[in-house]
VEXSE-778466 format. One record per residue (C-alpha): residue number from 1; residue in three letters; x, y, z. Coordinates in nm, 2 decimals, always signed. Layout:
REM VEXSE-778466
+-----+-----+--------+--------+--------+
:   i :  aa :      x :      y :      z :
+-----+-----+--------+--------+--------+
: NUM : ALA :      X :      Y :      Z :
...
+-----+-----+--------+--------+--------+
***
This chain:
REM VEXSE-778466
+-----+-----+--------+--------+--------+
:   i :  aa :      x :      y :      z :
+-----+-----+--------+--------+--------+
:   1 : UNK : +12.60 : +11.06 :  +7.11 :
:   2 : UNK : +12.32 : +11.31 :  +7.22 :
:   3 : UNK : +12.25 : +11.69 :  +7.12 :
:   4 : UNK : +12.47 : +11.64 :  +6.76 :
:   5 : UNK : +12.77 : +11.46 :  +6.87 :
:   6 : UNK : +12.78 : +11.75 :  +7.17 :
:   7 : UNK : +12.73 : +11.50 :  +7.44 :
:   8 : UNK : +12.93 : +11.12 :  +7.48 :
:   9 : UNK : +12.69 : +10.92 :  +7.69 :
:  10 : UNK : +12.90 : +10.71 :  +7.90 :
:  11 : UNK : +12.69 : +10.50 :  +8.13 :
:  12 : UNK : +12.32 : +10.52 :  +8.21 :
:  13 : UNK : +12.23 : +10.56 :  +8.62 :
:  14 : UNK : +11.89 : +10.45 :  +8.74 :
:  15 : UNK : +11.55 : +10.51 :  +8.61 :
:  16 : UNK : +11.33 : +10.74 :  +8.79 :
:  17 : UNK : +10.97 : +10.80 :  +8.81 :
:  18 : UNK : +11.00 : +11.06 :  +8.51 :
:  19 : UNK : +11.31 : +10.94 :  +8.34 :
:  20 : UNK : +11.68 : +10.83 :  +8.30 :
:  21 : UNK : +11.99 : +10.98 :  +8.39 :
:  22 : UNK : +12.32 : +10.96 :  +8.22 :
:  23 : UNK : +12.66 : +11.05 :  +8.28 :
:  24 : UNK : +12.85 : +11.21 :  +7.93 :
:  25 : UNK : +13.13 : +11.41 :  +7.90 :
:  26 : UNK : +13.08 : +11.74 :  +7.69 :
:  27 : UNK : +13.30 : +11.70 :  +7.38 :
:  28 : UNK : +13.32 : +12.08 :  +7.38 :
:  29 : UNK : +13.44 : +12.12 :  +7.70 :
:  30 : UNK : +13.54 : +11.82 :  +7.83 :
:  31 : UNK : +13.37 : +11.84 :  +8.14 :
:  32 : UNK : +13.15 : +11.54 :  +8.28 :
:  33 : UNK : +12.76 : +11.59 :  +8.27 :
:  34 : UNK : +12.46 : +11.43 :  +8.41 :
:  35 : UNK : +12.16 : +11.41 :  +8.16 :
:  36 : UNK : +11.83 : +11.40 :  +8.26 :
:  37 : UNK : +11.62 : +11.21 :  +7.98 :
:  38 : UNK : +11.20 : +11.26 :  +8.06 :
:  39 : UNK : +11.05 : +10.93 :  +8.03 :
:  40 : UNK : +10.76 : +10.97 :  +7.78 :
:  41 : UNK : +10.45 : +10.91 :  +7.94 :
:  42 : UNK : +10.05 : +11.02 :  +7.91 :
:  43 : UNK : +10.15 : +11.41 :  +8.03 :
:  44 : UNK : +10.49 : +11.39 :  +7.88 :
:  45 : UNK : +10.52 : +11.77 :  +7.74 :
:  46 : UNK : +10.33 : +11.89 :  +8.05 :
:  47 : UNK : +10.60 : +11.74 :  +8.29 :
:  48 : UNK : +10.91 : +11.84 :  +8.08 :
:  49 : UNK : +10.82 : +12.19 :  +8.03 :
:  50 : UNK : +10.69 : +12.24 :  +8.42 :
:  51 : UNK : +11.08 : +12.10 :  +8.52 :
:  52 : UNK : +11.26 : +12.35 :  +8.28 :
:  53 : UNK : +11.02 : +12.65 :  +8.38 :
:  54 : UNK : +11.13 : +12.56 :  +8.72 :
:  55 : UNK : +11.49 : +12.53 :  +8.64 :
:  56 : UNK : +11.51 : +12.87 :  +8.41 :
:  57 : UNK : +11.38 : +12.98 :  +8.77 :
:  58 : UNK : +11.65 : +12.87 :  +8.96 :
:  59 : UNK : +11.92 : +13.04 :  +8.75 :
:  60 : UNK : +11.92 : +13.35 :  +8.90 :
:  61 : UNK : +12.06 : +13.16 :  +9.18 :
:  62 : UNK : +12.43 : +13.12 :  +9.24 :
:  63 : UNK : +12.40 : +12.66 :  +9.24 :
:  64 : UNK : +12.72 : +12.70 :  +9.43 :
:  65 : UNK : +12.62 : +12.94 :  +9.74 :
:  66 : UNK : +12.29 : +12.83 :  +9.73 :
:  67 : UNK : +12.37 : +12.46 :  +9.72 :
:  68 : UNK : +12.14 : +12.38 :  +9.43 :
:  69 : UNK : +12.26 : +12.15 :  +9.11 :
:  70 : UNK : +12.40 : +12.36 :  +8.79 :
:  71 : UNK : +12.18 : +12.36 :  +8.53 :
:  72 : UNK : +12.28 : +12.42 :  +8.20 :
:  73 : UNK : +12.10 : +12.35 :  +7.91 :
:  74 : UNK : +11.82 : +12.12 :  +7.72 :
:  75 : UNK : +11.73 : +11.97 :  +7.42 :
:  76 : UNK : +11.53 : +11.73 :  +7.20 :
:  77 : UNK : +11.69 : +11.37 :  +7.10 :
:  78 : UNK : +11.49 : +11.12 :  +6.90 :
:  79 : UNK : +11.15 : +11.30 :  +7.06 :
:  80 : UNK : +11.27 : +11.30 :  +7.44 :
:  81 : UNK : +11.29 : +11.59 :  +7.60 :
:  82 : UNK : +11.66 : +11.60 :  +7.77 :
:  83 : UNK : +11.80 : +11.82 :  +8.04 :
:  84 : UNK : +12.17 : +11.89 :  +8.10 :
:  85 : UNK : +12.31 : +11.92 :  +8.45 :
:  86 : UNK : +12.66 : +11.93 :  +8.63 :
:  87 : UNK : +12.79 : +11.57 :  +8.74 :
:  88 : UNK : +12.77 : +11.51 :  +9.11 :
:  89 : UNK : +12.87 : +11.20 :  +9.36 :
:  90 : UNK : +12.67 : +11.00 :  +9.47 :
:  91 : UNK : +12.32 : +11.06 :  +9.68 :
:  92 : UNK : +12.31 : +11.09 : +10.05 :
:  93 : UNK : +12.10 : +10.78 : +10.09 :
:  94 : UNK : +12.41 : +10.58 :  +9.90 :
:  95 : UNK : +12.66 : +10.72 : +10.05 :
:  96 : UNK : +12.52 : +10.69 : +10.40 :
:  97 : UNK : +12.41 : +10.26 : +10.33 :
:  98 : UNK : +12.77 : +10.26 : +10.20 :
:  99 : UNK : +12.93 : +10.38 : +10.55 :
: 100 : UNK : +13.09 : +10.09 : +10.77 :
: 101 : UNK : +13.00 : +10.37 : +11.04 :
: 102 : UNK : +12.63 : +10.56 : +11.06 :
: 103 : UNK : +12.71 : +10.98 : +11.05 :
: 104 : UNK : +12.81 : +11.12 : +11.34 :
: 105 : UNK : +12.65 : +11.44 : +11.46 :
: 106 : UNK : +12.97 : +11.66 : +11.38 :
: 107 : UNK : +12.89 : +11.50 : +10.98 :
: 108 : UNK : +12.51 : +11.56 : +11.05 :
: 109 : UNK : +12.55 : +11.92 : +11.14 :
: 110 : UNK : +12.71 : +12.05 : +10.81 :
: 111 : UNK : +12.50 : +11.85 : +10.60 :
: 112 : UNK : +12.14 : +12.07 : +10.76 :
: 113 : UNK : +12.30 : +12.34 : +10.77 :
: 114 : UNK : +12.38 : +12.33 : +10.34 :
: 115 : UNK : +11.98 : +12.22 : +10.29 :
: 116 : UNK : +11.88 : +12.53 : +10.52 :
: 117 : UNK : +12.06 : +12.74 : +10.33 :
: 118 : UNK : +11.94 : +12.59 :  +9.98 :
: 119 : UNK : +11.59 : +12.59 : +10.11 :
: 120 : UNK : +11.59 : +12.96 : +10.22 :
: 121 : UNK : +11.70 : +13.03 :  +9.88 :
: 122 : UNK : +11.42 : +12.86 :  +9.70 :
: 123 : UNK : +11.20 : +13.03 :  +9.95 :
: 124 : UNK : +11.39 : +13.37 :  +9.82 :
: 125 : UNK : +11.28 : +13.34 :  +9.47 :
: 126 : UNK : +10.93 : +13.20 :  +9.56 :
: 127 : UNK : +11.00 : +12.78 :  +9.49 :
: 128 : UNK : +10.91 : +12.52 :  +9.65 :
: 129 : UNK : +11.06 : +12.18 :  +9.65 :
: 130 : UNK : +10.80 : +11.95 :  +9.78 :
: 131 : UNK : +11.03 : +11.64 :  +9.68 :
: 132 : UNK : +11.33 : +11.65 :  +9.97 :
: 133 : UNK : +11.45 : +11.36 : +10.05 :
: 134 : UNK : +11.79 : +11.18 : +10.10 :
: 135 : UNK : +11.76 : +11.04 :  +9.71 :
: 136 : UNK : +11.75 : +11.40 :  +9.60 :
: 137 : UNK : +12.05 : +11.55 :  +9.82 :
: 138 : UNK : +12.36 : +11.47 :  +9.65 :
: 139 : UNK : +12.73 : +11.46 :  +9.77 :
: 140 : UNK : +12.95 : +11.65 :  +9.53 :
: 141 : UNK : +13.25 : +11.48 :  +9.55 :
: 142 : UNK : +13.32 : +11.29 :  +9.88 :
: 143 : UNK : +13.74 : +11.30 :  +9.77 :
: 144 : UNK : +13.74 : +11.67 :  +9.71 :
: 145 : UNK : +13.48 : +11.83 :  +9.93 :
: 146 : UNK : +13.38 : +11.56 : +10.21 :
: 147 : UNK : +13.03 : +11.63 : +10.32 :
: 148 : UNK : +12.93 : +11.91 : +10.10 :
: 149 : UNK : +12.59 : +11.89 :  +9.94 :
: 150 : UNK : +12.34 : +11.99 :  +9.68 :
: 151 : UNK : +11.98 : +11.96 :  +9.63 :
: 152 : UNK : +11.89 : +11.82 :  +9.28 :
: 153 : UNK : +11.54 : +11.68 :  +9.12 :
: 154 : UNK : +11.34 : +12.00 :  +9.05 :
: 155 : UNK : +11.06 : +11.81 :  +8.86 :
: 156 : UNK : +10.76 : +11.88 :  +9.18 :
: 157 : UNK : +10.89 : +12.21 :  +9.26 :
: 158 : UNK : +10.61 : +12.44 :  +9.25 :
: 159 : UNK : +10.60 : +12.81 :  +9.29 :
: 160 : UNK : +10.49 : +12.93 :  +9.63 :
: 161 : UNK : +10.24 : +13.13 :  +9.52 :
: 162 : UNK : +10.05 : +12.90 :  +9.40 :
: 163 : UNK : +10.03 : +12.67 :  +9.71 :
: 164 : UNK :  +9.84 : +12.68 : +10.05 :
: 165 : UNK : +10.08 : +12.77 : +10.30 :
: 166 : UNK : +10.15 : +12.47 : +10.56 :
: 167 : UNK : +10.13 : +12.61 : +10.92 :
: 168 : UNK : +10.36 : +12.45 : +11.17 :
: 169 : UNK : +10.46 : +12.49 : +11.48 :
: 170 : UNK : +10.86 : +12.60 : +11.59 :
: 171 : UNK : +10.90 : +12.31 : +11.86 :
: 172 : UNK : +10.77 : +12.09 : +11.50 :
: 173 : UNK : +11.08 : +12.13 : +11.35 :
: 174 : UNK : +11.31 : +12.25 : +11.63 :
: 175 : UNK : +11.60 : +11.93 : +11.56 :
: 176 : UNK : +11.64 : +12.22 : +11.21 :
: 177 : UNK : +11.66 : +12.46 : +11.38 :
: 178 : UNK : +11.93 : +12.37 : +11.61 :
: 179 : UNK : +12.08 : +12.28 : +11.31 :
: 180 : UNK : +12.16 : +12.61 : +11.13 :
: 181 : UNK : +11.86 : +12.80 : +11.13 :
: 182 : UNK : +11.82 : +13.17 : +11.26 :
: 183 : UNK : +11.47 : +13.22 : +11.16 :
: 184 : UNK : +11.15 : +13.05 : +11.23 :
: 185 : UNK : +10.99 : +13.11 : +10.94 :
: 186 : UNK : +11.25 : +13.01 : +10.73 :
: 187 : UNK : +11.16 : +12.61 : +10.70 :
: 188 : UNK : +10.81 : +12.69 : +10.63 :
: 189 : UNK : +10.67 : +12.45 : +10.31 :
: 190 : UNK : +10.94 : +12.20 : +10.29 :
: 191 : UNK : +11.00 : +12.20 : +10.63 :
: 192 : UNK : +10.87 : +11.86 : +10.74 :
: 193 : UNK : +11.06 : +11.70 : +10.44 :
: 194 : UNK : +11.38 : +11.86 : +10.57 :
: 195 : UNK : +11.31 : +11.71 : +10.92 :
: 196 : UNK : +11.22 : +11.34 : +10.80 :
: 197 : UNK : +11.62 : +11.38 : +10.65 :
: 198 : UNK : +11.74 : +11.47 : +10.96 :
: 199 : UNK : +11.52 : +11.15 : +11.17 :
: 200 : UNK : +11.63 : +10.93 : +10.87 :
: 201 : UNK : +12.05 : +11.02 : +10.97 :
: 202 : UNK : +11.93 : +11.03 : +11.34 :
: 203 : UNK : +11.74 : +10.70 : +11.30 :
: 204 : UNK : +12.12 : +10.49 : +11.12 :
: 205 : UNK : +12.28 : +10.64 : +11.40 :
: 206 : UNK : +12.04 : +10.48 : +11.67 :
: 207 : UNK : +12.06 : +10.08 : +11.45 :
: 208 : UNK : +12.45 : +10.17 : +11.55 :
: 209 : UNK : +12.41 : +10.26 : +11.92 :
: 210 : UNK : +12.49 : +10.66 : +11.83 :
: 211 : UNK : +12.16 : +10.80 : +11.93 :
: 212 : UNK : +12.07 : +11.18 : +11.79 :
+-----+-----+--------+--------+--------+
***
């Protein structure tokens, strides 16, 4: 039990650069969890608090809308530094090695279209990601809601002031914008991460014959 008794680890996912994950159920409410344990390492408190400045950032956001994982609380357990989240599926890398068939463009499309509209969010409130990739895009529940996505791993986000501005080009990133966006500047930062998801889908689909 984690958090006094509040949290029933169930099963432990796997270990990241900064930590652990594990599912729980919340004995309070019943509902299933994802907690993210910091791995303690030579910057340990400097990492932890930097991820839950930049999540206390994100709740002004609404995580459904905006397509960005819940967060919804933290604490200490035996000196490591945990964060609680809401439970998703599975990531879009695993769910897309786990196909018998690669994504089609009619699954690509809605996909792009959720990260442009999480991404223009961030940009709202001044965030940048700077970690997107298919290991941090998670299906929320491929039963329920087929296709529909969240971005999750806030642990590089940075604020936007506080970074140099990348300067690309529209025809750079133009796959994205036929995808769902409506503004050119709207991809600016994590851009180029966004577009190595998209040649990453587009590049299963050519192994199968289904060019992009």
């Amino acid at each position: 039990m984690l958090d006094g008794g509040q949290y029933v680890v169930q099963s432990f996912m796997e270990e990241g650069s900064y930590g652990m994950v594990a599912k729980a159920i919340n004995t309070r409410t019943h509902d299933k969890v994802a907690i993210k344990i910091i791995k303690k390492c030579f910057n340990y408190d400097e990492v932890a608090e930097h991820e839950m400045t930049m999540l206390r950032k994100l709740q002004v956001l609404d995580p459904d809308a905006c397509g960005i994982v819940r967060y919804f609380d933290s604490f200490v357990h035996n000196g490591f530094k945990c964060m609680v989240f809401e439970s998703l599926d599975v990531d879009l890398l695993e769910f897309v090695e786990g196909r018998n068939n690669p994504m089609s463009m009619t699954e690509m499309r809605p996909i792009i279209r959720q990260l442009a509209i999480a991404l223009q969010a961030l940009k709202d409130i001044g965030l940048i990601h700077t970690d997107i990739k298919m290991e941090n895009i998670m299906l929320v529940n491929q039963r329920q809601q087929p296709l529909r996505v969240k971005l999750i791993d806030f642990g590089l986000a940075v604020p936007a002031s506080e970074t140099k501005q990348w300067r690309i080009k529209p025809e750079e990133y133009s796959a994205v914008v036929e995808f769902g966006a409506e503004d050119e500047d709207l991809f600016l930062d994590d851009s180029c991460s966004l577009e190595e998801v998209f040649a990453s889908l587009c590049d299963d689909a050519d192994e199968s014959g289904n060019a992009c």
